[in-house]
C-alpha positions as CSV (number, residue, x, y, z in Angstrom):
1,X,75.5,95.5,102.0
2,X,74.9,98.4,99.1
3,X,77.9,97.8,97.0
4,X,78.8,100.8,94.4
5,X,81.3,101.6,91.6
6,X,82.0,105.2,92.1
7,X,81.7,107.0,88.3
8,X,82.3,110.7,89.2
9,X,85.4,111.2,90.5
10,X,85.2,111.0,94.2
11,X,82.4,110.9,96.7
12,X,81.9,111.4,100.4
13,X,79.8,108.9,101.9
14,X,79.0,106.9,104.6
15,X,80.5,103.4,104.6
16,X,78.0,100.3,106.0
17,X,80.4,101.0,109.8
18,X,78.4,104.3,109.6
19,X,81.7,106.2,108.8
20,X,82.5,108.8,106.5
21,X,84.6,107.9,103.4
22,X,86.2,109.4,100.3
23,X,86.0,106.9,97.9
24,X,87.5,107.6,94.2
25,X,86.4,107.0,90.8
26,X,86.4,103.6,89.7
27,X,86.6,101.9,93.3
28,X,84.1,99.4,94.1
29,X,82.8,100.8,97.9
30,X,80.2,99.5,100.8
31,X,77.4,102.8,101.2
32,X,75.5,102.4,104.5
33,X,71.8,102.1,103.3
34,X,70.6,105.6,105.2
35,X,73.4,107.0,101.9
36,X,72.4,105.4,99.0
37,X,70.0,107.8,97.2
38,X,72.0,110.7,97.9
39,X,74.7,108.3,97.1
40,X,72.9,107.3,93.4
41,X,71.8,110.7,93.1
42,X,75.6,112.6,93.1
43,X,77.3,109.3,91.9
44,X,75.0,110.0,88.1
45,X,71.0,108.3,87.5
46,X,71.5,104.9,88.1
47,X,73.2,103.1,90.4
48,X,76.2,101.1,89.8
49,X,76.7,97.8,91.2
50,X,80.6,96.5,91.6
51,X,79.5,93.4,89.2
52,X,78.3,96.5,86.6
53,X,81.6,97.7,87.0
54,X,82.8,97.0,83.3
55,X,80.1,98.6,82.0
56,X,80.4,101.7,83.9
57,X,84.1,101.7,82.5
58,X,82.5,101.6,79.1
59,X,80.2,104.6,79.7
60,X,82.7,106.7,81.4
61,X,84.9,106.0,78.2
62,X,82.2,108.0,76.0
63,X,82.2,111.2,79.1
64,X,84.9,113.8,79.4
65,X,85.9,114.3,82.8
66,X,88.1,116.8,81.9
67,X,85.6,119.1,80.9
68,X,83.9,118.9,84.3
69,X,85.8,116.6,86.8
70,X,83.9,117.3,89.5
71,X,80.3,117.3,87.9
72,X,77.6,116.7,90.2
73,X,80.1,117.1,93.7
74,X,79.1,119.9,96.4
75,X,80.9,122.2,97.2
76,X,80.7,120.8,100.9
77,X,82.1,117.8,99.4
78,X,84.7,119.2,97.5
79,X,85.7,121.3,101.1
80,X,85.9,117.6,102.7
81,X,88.1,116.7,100.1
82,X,90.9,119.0,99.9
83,X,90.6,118.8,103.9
84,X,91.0,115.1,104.0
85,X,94.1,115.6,101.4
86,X,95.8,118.0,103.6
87,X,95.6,116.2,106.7
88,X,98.6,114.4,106.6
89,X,100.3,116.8,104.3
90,X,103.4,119.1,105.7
91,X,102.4,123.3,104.9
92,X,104.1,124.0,101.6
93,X,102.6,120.6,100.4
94,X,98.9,121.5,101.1
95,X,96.3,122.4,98.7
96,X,95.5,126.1,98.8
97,X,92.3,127.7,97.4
98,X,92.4,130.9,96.1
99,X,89.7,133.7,96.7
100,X,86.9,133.6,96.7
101,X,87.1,130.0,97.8
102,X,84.1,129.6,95.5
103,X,83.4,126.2,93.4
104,X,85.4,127.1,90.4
105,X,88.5,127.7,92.3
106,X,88.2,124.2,94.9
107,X,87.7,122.4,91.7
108,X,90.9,124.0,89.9
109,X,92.9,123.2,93.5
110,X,91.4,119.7,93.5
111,X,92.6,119.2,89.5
112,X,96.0,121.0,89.9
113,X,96.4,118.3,92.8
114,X,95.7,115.6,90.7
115,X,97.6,116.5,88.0
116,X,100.5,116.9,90.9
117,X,99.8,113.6,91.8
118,X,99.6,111.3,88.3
């Protein structure tokens, strides 16, 4: 078992059932070892245990997320993510991307929908 504390926002990976999961900044997740150094690599340069967790706390303190609150999240990912949002969402409740559908504008959908959310 590869256990993580997610430090950027959200990820996509693949859980140890060999699943896809969204997991969210600050959780403590499983990765299936075949994910881990894409894992490492998007989640920042070293990896974060769950017993590291406080200490990841501490560094994310220092880092503004709202400056980029997505950083180091593909577009791909990002796609996944407003997908998995809307899947149990009614139509005037669904996140909508405006043109081009580009990265700027999924990440401004993703942070309006937070901001919706808090």
């Amino acid at each position: 078992m590869a256990e993580r504390t997610i430090r950027r926002g959200f990820i996509v990976f693949t859980d140890v059932d060999g699943r896809p999961v969204t997991g969210y900044e600050h959780e403590v997740v499983d990765v299936h070892e075949d994910d881990l150094e894409r894992f490492d690599r998007l989640n920042g340069d070293e990896p974060v245990t769950g017993s590291d967790e406080e200490s990841a706390d501490a560094e994310d303190a220092g880092e503004s997320t709202e400056d980029e609150p997505y950083k180091g999240v593909t577009v791909p990912e990002l796609k996944t993510e407003i997908e998995t949002r809307n899947a149990d969402r009614e139509d005037d409740a669904k996140i909508t991307v405006p043109e081009p559908g580009n990265r700027p504008e999924l990440v401004a959908a993703l942070v309006a929908d937070d901001a919706k959310q808090s």
